[in-house]
mmCIF file of the N, C-alpha and C atoms, coordinates in Angstrom:
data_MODEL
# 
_entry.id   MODEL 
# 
loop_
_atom_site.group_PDB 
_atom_site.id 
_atom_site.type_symbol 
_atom_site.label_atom_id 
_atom_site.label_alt_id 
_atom_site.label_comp_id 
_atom_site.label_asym_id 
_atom_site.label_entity_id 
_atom_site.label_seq_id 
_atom_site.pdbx_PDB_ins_code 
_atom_site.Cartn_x 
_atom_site.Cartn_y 
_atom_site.Cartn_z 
_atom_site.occupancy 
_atom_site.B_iso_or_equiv 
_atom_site.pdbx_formal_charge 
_atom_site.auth_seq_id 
_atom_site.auth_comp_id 
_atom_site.auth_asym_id 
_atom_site.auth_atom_id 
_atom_site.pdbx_PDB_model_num 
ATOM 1   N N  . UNK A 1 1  ? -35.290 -49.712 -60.751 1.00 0.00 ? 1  UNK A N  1 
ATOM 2   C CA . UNK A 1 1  ? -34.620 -50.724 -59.956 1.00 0.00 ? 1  UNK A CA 1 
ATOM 3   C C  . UNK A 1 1  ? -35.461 -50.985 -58.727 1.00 0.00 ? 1  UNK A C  1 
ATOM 4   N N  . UNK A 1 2  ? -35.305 -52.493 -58.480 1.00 0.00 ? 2  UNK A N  1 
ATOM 5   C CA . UNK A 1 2  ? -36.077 -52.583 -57.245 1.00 0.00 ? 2  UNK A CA 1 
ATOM 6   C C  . UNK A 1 2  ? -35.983 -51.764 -56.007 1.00 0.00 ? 2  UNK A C  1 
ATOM 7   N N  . UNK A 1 3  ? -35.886 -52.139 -54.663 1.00 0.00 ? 3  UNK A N  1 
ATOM 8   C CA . UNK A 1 3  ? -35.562 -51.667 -53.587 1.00 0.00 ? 3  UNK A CA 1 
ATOM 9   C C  . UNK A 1 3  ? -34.743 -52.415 -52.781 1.00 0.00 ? 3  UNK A C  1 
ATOM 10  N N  . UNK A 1 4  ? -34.408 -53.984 -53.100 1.00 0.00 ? 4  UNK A N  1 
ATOM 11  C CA . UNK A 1 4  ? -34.433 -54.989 -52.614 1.00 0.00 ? 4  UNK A CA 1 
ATOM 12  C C  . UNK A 1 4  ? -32.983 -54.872 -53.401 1.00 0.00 ? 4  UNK A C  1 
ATOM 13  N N  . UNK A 1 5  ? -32.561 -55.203 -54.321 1.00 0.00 ? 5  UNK A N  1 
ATOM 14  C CA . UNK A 1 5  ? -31.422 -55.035 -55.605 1.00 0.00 ? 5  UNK A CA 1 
ATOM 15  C C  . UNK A 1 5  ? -30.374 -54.289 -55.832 1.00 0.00 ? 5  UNK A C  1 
ATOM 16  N N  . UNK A 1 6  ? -29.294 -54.122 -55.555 1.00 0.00 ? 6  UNK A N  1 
ATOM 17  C CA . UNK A 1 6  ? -28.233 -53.472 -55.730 1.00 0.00 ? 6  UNK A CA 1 
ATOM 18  C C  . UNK A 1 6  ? -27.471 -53.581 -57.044 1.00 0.00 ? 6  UNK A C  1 
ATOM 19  N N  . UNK A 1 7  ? -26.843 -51.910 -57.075 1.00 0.00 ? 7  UNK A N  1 
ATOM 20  C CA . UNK A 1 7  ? -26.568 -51.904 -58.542 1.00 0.00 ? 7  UNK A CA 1 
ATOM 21  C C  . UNK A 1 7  ? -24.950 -52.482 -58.150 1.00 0.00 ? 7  UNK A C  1 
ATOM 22  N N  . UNK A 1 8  ? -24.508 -52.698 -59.673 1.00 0.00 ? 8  UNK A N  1 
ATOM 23  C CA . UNK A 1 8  ? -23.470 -53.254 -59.569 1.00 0.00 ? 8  UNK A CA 1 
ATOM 24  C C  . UNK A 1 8  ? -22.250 -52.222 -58.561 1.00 0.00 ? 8  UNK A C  1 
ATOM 25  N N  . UNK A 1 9  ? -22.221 -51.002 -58.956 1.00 0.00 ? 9  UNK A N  1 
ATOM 26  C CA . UNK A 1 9  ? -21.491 -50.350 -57.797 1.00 0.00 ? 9  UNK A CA 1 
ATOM 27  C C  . UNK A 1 9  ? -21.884 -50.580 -56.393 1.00 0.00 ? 9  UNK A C  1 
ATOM 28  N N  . UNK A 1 10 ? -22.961 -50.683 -56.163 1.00 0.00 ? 10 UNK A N  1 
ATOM 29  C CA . UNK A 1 10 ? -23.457 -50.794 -54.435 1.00 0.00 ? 10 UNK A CA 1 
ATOM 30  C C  . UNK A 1 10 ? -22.947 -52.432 -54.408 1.00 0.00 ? 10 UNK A C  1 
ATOM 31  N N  . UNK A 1 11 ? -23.019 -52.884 -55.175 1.00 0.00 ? 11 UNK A N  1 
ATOM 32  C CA . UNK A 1 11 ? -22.565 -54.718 -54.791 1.00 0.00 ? 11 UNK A CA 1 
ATOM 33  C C  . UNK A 1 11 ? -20.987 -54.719 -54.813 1.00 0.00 ? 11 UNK A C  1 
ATOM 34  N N  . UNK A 1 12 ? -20.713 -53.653 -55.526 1.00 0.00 ? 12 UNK A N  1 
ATOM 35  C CA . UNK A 1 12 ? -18.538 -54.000 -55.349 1.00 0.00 ? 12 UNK A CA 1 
ATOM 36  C C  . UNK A 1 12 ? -18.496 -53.705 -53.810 1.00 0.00 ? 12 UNK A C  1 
ATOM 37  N N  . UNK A 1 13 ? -19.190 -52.133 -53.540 1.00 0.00 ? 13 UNK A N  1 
ATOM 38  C CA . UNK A 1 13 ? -18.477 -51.598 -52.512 1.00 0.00 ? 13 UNK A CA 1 
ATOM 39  C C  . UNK A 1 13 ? -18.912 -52.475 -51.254 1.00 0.00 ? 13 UNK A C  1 
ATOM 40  N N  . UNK A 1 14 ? -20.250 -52.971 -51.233 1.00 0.00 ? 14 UNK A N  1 
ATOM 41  C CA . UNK A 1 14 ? -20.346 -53.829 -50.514 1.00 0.00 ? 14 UNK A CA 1 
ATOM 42  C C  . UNK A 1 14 ? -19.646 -55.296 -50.113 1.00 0.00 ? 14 UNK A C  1 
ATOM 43  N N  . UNK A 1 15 ? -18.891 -55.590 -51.725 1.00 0.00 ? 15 UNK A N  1 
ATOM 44  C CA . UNK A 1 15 ? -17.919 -57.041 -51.428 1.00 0.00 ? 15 UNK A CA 1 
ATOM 45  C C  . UNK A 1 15 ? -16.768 -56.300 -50.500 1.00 0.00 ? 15 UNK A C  1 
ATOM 46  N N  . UNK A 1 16 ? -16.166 -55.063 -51.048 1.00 0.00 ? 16 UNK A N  1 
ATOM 47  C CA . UNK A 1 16 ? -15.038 -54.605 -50.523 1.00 0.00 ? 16 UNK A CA 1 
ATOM 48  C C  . UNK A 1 16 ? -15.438 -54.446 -48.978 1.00 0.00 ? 16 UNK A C  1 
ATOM 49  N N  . UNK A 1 17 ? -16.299 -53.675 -48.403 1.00 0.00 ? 17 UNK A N  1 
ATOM 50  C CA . UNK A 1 17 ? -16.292 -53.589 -47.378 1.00 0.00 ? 17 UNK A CA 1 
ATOM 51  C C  . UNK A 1 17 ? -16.678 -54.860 -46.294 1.00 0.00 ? 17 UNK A C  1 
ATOM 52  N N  . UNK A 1 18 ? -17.329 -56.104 -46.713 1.00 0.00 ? 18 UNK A N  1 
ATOM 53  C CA . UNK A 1 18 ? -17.387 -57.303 -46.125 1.00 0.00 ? 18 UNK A CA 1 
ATOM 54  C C  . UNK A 1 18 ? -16.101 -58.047 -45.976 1.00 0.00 ? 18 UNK A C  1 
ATOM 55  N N  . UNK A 1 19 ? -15.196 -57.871 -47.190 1.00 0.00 ? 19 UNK A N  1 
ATOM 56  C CA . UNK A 1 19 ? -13.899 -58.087 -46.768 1.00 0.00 ? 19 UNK A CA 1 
ATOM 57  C C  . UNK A 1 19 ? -12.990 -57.894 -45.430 1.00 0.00 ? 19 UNK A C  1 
ATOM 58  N N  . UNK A 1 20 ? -13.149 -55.840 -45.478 1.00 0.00 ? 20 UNK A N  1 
ATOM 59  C CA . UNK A 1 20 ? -12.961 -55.404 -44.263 1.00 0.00 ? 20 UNK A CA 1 
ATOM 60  C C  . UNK A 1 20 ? -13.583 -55.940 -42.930 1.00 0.00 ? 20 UNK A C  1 
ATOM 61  N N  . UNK A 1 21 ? -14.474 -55.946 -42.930 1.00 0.00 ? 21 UNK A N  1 
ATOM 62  C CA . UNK A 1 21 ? -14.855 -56.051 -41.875 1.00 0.00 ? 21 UNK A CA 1 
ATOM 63  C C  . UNK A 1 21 ? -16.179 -57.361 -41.829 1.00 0.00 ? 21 UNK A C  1 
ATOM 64  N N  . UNK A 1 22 ? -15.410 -58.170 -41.735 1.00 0.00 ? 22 UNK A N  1 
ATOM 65  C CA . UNK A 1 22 ? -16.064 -59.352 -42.004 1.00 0.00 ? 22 UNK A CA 1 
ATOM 66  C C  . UNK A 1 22 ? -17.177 -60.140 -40.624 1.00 0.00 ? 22 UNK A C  1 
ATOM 67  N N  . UNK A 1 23 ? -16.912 -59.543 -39.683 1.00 0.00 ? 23 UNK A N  1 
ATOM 68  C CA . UNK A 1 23 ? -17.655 -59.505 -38.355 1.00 0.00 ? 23 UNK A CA 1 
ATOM 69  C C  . UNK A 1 23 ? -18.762 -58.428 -38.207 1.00 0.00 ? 23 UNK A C  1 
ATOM 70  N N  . UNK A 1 24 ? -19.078 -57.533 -39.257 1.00 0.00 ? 24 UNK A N  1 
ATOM 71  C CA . UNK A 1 24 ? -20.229 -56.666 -39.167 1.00 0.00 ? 24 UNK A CA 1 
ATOM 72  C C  . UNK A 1 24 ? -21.474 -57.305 -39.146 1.00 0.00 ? 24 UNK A C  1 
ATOM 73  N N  . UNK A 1 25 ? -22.148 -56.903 -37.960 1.00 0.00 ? 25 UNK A N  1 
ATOM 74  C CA . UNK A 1 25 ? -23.469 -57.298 -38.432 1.00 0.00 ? 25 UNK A CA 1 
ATOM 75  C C  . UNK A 1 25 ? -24.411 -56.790 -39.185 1.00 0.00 ? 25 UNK A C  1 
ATOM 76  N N  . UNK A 1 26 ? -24.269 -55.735 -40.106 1.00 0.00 ? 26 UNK A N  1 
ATOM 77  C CA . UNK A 1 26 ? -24.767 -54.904 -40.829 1.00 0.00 ? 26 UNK A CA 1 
ATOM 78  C C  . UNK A 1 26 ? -24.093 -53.838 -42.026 1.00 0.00 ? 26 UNK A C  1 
ATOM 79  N N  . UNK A 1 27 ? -24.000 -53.820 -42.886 1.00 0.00 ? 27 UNK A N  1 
ATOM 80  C CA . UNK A 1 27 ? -23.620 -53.443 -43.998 1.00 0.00 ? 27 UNK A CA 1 
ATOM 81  C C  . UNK A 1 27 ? -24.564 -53.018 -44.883 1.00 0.00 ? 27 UNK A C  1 
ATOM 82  N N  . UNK A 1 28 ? -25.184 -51.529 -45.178 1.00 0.00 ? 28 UNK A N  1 
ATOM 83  C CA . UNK A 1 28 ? -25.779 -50.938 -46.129 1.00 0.00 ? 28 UNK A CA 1 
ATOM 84  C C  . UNK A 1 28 ? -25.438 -50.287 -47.108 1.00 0.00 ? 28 UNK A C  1 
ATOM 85  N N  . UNK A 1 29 ? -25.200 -49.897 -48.148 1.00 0.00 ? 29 UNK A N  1 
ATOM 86  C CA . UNK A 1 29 ? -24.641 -49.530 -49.051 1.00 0.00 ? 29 UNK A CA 1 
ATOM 87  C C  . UNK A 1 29 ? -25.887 -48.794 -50.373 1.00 0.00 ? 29 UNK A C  1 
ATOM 88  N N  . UNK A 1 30 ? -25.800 -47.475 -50.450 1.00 0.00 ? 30 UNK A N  1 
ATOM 89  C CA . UNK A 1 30 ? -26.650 -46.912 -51.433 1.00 0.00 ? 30 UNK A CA 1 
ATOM 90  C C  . UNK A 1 30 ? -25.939 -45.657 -52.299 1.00 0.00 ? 30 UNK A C  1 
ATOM 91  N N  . UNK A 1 31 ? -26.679 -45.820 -53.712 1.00 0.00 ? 31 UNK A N  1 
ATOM 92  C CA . UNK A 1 31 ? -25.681 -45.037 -54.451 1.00 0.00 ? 31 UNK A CA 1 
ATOM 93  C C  . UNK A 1 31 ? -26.832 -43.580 -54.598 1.00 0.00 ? 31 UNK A C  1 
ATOM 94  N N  . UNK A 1 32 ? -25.745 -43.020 -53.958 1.00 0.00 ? 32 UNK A N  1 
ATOM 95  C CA . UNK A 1 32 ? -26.824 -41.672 -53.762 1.00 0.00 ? 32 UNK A CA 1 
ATOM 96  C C  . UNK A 1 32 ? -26.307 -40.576 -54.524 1.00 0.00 ? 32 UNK A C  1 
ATOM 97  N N  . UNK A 1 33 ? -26.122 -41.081 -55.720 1.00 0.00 ? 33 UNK A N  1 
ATOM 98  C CA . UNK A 1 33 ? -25.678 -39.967 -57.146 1.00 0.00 ? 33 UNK A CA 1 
ATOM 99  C C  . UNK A 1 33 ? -26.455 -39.777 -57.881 1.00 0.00 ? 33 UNK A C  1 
ATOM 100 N N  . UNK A 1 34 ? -27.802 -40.604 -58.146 1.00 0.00 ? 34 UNK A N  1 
ATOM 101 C CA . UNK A 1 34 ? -28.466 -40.707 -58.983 1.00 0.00 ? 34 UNK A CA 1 
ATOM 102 C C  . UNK A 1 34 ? -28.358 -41.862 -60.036 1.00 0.00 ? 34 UNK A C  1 
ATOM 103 N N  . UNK A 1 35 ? -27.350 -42.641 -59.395 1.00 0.00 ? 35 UNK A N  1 
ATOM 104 C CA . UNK A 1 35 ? -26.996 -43.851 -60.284 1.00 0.00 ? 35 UNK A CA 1 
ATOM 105 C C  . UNK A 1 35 ? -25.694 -43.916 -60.532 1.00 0.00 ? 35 UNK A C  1 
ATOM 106 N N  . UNK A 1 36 ? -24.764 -42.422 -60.910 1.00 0.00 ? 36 UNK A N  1 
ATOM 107 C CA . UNK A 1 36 ? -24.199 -43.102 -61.473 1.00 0.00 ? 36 UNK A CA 1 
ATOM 108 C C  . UNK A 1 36 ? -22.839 -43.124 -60.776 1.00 0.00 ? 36 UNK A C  1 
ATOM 109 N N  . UNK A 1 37 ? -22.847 -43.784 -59.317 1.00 0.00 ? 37 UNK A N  1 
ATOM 110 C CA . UNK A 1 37 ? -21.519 -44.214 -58.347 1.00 0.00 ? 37 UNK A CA 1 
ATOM 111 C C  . UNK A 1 37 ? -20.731 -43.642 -57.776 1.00 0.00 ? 37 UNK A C  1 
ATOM 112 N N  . UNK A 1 38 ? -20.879 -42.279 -58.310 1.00 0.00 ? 38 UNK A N  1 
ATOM 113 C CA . UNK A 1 38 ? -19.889 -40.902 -57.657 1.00 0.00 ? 38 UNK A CA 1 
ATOM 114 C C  . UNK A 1 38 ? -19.987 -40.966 -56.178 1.00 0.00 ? 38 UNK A C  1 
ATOM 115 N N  . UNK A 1 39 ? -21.141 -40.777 -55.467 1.00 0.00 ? 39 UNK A N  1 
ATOM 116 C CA . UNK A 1 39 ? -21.165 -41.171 -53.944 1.00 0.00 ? 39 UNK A CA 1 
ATOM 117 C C  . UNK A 1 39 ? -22.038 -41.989 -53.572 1.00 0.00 ? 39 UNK A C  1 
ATOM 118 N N  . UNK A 1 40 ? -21.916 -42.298 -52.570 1.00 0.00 ? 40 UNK A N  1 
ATOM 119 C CA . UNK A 1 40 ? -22.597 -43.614 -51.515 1.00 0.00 ? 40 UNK A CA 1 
ATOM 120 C C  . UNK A 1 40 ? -22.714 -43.044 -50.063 1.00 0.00 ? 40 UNK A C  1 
ATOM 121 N N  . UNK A 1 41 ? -23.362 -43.626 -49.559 1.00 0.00 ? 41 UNK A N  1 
ATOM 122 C CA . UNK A 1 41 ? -24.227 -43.742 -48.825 1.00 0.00 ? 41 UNK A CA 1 
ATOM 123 C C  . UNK A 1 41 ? -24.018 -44.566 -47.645 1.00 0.00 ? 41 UNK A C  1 
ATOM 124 N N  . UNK A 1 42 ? -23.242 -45.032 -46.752 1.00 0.00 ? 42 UNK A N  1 
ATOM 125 C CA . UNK A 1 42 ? -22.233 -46.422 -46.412 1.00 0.00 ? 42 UNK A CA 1 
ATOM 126 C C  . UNK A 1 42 ? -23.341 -46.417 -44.606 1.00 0.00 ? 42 UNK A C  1 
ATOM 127 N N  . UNK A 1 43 ? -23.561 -47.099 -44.570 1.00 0.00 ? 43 UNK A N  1 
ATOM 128 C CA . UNK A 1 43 ? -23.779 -47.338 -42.733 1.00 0.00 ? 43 UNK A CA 1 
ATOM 129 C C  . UNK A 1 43 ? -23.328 -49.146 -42.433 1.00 0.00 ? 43 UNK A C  1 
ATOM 130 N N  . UNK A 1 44 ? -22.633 -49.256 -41.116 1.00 0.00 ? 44 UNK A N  1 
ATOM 131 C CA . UNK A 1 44 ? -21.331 -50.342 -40.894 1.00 0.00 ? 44 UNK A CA 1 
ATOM 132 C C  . UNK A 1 44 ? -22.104 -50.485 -39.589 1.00 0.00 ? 44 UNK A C  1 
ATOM 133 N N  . UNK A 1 45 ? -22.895 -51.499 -39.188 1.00 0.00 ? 45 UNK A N  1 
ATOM 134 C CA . UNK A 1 45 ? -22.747 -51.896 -37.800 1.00 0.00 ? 45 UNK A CA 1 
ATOM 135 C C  . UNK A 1 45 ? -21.662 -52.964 -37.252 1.00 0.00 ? 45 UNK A C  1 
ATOM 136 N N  . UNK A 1 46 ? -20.535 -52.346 -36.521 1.00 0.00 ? 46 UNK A N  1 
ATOM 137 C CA . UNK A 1 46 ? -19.201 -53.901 -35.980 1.00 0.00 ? 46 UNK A CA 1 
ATOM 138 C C  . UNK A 1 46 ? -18.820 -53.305 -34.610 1.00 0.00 ? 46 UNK A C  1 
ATOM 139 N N  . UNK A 1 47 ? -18.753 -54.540 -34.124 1.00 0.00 ? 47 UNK A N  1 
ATOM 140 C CA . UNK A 1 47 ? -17.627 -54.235 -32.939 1.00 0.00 ? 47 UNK A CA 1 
ATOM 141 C C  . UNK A 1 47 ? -16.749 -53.496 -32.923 1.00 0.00 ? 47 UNK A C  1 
ATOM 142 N N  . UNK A 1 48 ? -16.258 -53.720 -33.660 1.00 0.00 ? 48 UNK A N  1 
ATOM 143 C CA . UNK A 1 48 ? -14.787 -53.147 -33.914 1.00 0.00 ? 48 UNK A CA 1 
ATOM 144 C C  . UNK A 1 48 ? -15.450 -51.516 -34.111 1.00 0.00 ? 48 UNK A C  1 
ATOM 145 N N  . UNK A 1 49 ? -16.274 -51.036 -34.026 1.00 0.00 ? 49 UNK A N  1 
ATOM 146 C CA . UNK A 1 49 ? -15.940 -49.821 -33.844 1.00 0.00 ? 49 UNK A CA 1 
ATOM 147 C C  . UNK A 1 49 ? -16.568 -49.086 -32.467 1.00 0.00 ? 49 UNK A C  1 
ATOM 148 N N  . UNK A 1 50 ? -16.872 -50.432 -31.784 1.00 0.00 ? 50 UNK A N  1 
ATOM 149 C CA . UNK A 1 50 ? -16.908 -50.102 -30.218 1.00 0.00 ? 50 UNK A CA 1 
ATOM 150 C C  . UNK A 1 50 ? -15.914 -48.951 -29.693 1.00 0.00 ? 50 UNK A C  1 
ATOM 151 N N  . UNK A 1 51 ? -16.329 -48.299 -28.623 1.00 0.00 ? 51 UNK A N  1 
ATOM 152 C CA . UNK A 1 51 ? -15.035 -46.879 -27.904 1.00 0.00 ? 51 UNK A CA 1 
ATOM 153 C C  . UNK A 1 51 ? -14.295 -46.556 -29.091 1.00 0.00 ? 51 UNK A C  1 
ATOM 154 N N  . UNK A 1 52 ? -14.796 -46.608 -29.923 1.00 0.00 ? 52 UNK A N  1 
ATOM 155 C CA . UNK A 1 52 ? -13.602 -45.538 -31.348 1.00 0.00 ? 52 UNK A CA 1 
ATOM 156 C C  . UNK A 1 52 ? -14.416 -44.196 -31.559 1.00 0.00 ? 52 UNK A C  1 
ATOM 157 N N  . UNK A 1 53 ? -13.824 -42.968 -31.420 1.00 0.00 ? 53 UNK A N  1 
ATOM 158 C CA . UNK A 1 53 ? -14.549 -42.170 -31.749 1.00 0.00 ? 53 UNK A CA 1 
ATOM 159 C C  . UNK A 1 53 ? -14.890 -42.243 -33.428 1.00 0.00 ? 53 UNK A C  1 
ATOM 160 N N  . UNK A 1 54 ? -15.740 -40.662 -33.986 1.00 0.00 ? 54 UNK A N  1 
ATOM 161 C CA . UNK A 1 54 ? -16.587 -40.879 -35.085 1.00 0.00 ? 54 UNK A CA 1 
ATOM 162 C C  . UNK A 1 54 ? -15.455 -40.851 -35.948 1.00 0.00 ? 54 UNK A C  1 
ATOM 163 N N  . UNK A 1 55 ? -14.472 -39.943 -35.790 1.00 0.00 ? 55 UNK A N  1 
ATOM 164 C CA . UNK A 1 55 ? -13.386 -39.810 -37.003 1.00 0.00 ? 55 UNK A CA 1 
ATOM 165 C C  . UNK A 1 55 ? -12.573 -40.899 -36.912 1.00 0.00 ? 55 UNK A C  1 
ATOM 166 N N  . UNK A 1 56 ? -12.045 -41.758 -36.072 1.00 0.00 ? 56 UNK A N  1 
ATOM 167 C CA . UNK A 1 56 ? -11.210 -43.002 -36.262 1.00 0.00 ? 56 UNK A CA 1 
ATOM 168 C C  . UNK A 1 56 ? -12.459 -44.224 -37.186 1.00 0.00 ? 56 UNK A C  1 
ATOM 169 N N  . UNK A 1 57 ? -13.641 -43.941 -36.853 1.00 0.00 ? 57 UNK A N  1 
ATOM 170 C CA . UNK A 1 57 ? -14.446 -45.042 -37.596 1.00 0.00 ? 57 UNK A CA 1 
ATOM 171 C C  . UNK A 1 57 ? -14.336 -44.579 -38.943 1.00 0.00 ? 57 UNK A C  1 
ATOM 172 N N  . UNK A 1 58 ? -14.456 -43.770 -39.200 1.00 0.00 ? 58 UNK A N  1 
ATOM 173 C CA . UNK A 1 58 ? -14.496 -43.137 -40.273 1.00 0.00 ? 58 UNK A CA 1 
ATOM 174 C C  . UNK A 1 58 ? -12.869 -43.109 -41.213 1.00 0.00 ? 58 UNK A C  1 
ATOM 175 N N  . UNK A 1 59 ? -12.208 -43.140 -40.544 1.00 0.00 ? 59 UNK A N  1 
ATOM 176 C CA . UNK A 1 59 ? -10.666 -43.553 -41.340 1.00 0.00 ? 59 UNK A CA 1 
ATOM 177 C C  . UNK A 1 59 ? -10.685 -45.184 -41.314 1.00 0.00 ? 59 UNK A C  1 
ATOM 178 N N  . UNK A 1 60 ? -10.976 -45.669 -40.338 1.00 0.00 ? 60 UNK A N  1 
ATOM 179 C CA . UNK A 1 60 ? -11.305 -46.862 -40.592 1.00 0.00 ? 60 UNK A CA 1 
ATOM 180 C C  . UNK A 1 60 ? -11.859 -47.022 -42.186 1.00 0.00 ? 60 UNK A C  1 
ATOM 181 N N  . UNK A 1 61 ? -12.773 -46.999 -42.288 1.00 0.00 ? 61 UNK A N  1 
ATOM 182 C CA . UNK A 1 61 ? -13.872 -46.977 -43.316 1.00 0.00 ? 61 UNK A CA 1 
ATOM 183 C C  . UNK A 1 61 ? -13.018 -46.885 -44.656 1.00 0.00 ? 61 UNK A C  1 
ATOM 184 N N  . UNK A 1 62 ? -12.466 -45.310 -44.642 1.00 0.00 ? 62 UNK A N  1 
ATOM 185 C CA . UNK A 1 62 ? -11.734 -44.801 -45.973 1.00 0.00 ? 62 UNK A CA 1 
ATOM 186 C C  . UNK A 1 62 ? -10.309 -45.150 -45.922 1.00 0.00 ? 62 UNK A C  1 
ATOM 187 N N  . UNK A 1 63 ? -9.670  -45.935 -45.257 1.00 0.00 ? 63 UNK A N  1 
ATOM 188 C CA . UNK A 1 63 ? -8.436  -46.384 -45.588 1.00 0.00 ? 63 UNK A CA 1 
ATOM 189 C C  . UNK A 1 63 ? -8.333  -47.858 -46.563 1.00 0.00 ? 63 UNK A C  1 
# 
């Protein structure tokens, strides 16, 4: 796979999370299982998580 190209799991979680947070200026998404989607890899640059500490961003994220 390229480097440039996302697999179809890195492209859902990425629709889902543009949903959320649709004011991010940054959204990365990598499947760091070896392919096959079990975990990811997530980094979110937004406002919205301005003065929030790490664990409220982070429930953010997984809710």
């Amino acid at each position: 796979r390229s480097f440039t190209s996302q697999t179809d799991g890195e492209a859902r979680v990425t629709r889902v999370l543009r949903e959320k947070f649709p004011r991010a200026s940054a959204i990365k998404v990598v499947d760091i299982s070896g392919g096959c989607g079990a975990m990811y890899e997530i980094h979110i640059e937004s406002e919205e998580f301005r003065e929030k500490r790490t664990v409220q961003q982070h429930q953010m994220v997984n809710q």
